[in-house]
C-alpha positions in Angstrom: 124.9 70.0 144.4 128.0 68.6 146.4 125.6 67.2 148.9 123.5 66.0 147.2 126.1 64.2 145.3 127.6 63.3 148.4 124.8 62.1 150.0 123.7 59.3 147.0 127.4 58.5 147.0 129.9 58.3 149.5 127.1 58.8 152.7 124.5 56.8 150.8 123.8 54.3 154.0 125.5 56.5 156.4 123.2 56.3 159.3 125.9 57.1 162.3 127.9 60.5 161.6 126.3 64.0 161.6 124.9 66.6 158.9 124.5 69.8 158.6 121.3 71.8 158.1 123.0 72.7 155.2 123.6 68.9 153.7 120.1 67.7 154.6 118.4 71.1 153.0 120.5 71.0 150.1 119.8 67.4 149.4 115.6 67.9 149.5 115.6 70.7 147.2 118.3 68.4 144.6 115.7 65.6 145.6 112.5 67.7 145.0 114.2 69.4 141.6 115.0 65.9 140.1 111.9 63.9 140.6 110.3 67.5 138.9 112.4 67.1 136.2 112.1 63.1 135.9 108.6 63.8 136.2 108.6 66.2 133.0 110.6 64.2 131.2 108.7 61.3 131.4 105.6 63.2 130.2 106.9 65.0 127.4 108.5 61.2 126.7 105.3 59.9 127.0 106.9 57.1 129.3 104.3 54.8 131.7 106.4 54.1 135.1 104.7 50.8 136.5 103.7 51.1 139.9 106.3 48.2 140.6 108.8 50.1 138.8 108.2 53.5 141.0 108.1 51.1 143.9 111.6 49.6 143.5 112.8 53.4 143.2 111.0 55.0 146.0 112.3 52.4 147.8 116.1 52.7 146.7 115.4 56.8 146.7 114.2 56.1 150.7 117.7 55.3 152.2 119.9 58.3 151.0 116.5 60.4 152.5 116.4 58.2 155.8 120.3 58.4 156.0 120.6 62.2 155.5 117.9 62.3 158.3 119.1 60.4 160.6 122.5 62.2 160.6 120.8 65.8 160.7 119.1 64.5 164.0 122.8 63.1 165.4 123.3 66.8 164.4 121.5 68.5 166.8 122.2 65.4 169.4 118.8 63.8 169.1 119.1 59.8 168.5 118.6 58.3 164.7 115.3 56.5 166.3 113.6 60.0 166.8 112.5 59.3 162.6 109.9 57.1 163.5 107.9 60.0 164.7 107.4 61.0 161.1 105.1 57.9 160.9 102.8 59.4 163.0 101.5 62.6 161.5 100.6 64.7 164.6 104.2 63.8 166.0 106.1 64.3 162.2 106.2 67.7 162.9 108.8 67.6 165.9 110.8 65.9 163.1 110.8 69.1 160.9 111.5 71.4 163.6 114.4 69.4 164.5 115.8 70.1 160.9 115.9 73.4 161.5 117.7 73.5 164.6 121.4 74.5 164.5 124.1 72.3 165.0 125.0 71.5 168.7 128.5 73.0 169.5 131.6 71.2 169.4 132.1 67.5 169.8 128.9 65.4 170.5 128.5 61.7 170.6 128.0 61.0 167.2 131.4 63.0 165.9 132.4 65.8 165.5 130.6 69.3 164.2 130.2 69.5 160.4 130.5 73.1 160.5 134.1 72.8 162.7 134.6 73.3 165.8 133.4 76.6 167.7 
């Protein structure tokens, strides 16, 4: 949960450092688990969200998401630009595959390894 705390904190428009497959996974399952649980709650609450409402927080939800992203591709030395892939669906998947690449050794151009040096 450190990560994810982390990441809607402190790294919360951090767009130029790196992260590790470890950060960026562990934030989109804390991400997936709370908007389950928000989701829940709001039903058993029986609480309307407006769609302007859900708007402003997908939108405030968005940067943390696009920030963690961005780093995870300085990660495995692939520029922050690369995300715009994901808006074309064929391409998206490159996106996803980069995610799960490992870290690229050492020192790259956007800082140093999160998981040390080798």
């Amino acid at each position: 949960m450190g990560w994810f705390l982390n990441c809607i904190t402190y790294d919360f428009f951090n767009f130029r450092d790196r992260a590790s497959r470890a950060e960026y996974w562990w934030f989109t399952v804390w991400s997936f688990l709370t908007a389950c649980a928000l989701g829940i709650v709001s039903i058993m609450l029986d609480f309307k969200i407006s769609d302007g409402m859900l708007t402003v927080i997908g939108a405030i939800w968005a940067i943390p998401e696009l920030a963690v992203t961005v780093r995870r591709l300085h990660d495995s030395s692939k520029s922050g630009w690369w995300v715009l892939l994901l808006f074309i669906p064929p391409l998206g998947i490159m996106i996803f595959i980069f995610m799960l690449l490992d870290s690229t050794p050492a020192t790259n151009k956007y800082g140093p390894n999160p998981k040390g040096d080798w």
